[in-house]
N, C-alpha and C positions, 0 to 999 in steps of 0.2 A: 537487609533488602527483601522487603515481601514481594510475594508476585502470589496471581490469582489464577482458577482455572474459572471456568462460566460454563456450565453444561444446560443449553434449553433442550429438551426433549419434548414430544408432544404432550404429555401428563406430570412433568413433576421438571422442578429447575434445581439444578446443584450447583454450587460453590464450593472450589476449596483452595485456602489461604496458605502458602505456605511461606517460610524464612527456612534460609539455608535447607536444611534436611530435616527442619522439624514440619509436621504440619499444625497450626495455630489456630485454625477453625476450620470445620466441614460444614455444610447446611445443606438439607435437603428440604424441599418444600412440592406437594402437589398444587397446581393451578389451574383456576379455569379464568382467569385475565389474559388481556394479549401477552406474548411472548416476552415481548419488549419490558412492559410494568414486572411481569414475574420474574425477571433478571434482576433490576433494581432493585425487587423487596425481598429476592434470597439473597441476593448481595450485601443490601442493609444488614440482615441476620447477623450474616457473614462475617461483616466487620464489628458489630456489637458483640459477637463472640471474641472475637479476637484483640478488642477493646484500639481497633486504631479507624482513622478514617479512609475516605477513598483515597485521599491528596496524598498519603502514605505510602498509599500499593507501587510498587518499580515499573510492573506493568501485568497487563492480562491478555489472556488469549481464550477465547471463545471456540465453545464444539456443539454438537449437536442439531438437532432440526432446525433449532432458531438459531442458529450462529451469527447470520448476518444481520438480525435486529438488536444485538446485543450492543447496548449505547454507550457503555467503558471500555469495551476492550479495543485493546489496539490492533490485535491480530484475530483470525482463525485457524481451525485444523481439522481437518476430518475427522470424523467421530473414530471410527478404527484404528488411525496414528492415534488418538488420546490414549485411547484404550490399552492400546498395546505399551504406551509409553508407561502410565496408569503402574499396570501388571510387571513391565521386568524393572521399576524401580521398587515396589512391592516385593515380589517374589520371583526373583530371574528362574528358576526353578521349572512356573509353568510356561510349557509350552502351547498350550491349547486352549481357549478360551471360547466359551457360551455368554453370550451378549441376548439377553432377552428384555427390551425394552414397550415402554407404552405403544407402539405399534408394529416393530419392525423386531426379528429374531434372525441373529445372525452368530457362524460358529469359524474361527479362522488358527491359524498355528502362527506362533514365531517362531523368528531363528536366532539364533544365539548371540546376531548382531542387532538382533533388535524387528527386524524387518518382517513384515507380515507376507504368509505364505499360505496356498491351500485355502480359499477362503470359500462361504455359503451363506446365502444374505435368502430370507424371504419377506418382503414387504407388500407384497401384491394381497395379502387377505392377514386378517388383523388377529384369526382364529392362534390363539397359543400366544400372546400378547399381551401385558398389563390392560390394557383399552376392555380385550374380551373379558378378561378375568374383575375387571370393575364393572362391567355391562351383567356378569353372570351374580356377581356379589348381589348387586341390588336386586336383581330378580329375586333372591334368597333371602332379601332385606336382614344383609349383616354386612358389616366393615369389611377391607379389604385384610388388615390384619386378623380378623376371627376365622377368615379362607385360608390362612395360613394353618392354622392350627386346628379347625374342627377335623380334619383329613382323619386324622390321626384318633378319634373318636368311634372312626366308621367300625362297624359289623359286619356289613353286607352291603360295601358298595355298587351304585349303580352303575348302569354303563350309557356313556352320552357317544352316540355313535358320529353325530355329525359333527361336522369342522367348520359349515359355515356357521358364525354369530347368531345367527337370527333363526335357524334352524335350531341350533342349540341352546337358543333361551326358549324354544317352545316344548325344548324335549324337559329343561330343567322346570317349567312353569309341571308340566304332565306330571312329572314325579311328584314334584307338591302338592297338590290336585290330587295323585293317589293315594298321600298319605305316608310318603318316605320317609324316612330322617331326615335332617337337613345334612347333617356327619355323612352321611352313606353318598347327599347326594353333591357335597364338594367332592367329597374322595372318590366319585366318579368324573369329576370337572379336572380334577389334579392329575388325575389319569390319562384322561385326555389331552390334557395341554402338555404332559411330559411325554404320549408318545410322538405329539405333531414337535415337539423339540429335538427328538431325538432321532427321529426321521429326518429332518434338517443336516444336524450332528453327524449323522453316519455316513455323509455324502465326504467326509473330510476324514484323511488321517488321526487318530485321535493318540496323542501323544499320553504317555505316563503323567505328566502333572498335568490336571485338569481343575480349570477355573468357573464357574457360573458366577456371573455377574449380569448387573442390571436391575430395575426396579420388580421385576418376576422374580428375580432370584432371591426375595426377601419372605415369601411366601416358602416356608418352610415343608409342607406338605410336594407343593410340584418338585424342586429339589429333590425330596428321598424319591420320589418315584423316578423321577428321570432319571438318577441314580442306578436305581433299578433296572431300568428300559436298557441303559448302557451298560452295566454290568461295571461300572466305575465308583471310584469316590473323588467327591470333591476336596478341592486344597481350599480353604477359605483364604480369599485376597488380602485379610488382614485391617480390612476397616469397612464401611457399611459399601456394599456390592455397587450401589445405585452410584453412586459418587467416582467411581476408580474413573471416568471419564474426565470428570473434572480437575482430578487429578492429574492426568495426565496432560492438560489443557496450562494448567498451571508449572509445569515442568518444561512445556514448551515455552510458557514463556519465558521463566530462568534462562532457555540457550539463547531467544533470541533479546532479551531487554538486560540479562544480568549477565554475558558475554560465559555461562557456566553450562557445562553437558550434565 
């Protein structure tokens, strides 16, 4: 009996497929089509991965910003039940979880039954946000993947002082203009966005197991720094960060279409 999770987020849609306790395919895909189309065509992925059709799936449950335009699924769930479901079928282990997605960063704890505790949501400025971190990419004219890793290149990084987006592509345009590295001048952007995370983070209990997850969390540079900033190490979730929602979406459906916790 397969069942699906559906995660639409503002920048990137995920899928994941599961039977019993295996998972059968993950997908991840960035969009800039309506919400609705980008469900379908990671979902298509989806099931071509997994080599079965829709008429197949038991059933599916839908998370994220677009939840409600998602055209298969039977149900929804808030994106932090995904989440949290996601993580202690994962790793019961952590307790505290970093959720940094295409606009919105948020850091919350569970508890041992599962139940989300302690929680810190910033959605109001998009600064420390995959959105920012694609917005600052192109100013640099590089992939969002080469921001993950030139960090780690720098000598002498710079410092981007501002939090607002649009202040802070004028200060990354300035550095180029004088002739910086590009390496110096992500691993001053990495910087930044891991203290505006971690400033977040610290409003909350921060429990021994600690998770980062979300499409930011793939950017390997903000990671160690924030790392740093908190004086932590991260647990890896165990499968690509950006998806553990989806997963969780998918598990939800199992209780409610395959009668299983």
């Amino acid at each position: 009996m397969p069942f699906a999770g559906c995660d639409v987020g503002t920048i990137a849609a995920k899928v994941v497929i599961l039977e019993g306790d295996t998972i059968l395919a993950e997908e991840a895909m960035p969009y800039r089509m309506l919400p609705r189309q980008a469900a379908v065509e990671v979902m298509d992925k989806a099931l071509q991965r997994a080599g079965l059709s829709i008429d197949r799936l038991d059933g599916c449950v839908a998370c994220g910003f677009a939840r409600k335009v998602v055209p298969f699924a039977g149900g929804d769930v808030p994106e932090i039940m995904s989440l949290a479901k996601g993580i202690r079928w994962l790793r019961p282990a952590i307790h505290t979880v970093i959720d940094a997605g295409g606009q919105k960063i948020r850091a919350f704890n569970i508890e041992k039954n599962g139940k989300v505790f302690d929680s810190a949501t910033n959605e109001k400025c998009a600064s420390g946000t995959g959105r920012f971190i694609e917005v600052m990419a192109k100013a640099l004219d590089l992939s969002l993947e080469e921001t993950g890793v030139l960090a780690f290149e720098a000598t002498d990084p710079v410092s981007i002082t501002s939090q607002c987006g649009v202040f802070a592509e004028s200060e990354v345009i300035t550095h180029v203009n004088d002739g910086r590295k590009r390496a110096d001048i992500v691993a001053g952007l990495c910087r930044s966005v891991a203290t505006k995370i971690s400033s977040l983070v610290r409003s909350i209990r921060l429990e021994e197991e600690i998770a980062f997850v979300g499409g930011v969390a793939k950017n390997k540079g903000i990671v160690e720094y924030t790392a740093q900033e908190l004086g932590v190490t991260f647990v890896a979730p165990g499968m690509d960060p950006q998806s553990v929602g989806a997963l969780g979406a998918a598990l939800v459906a199992r209780e409610r279409y395959g009668g299983k916790g």
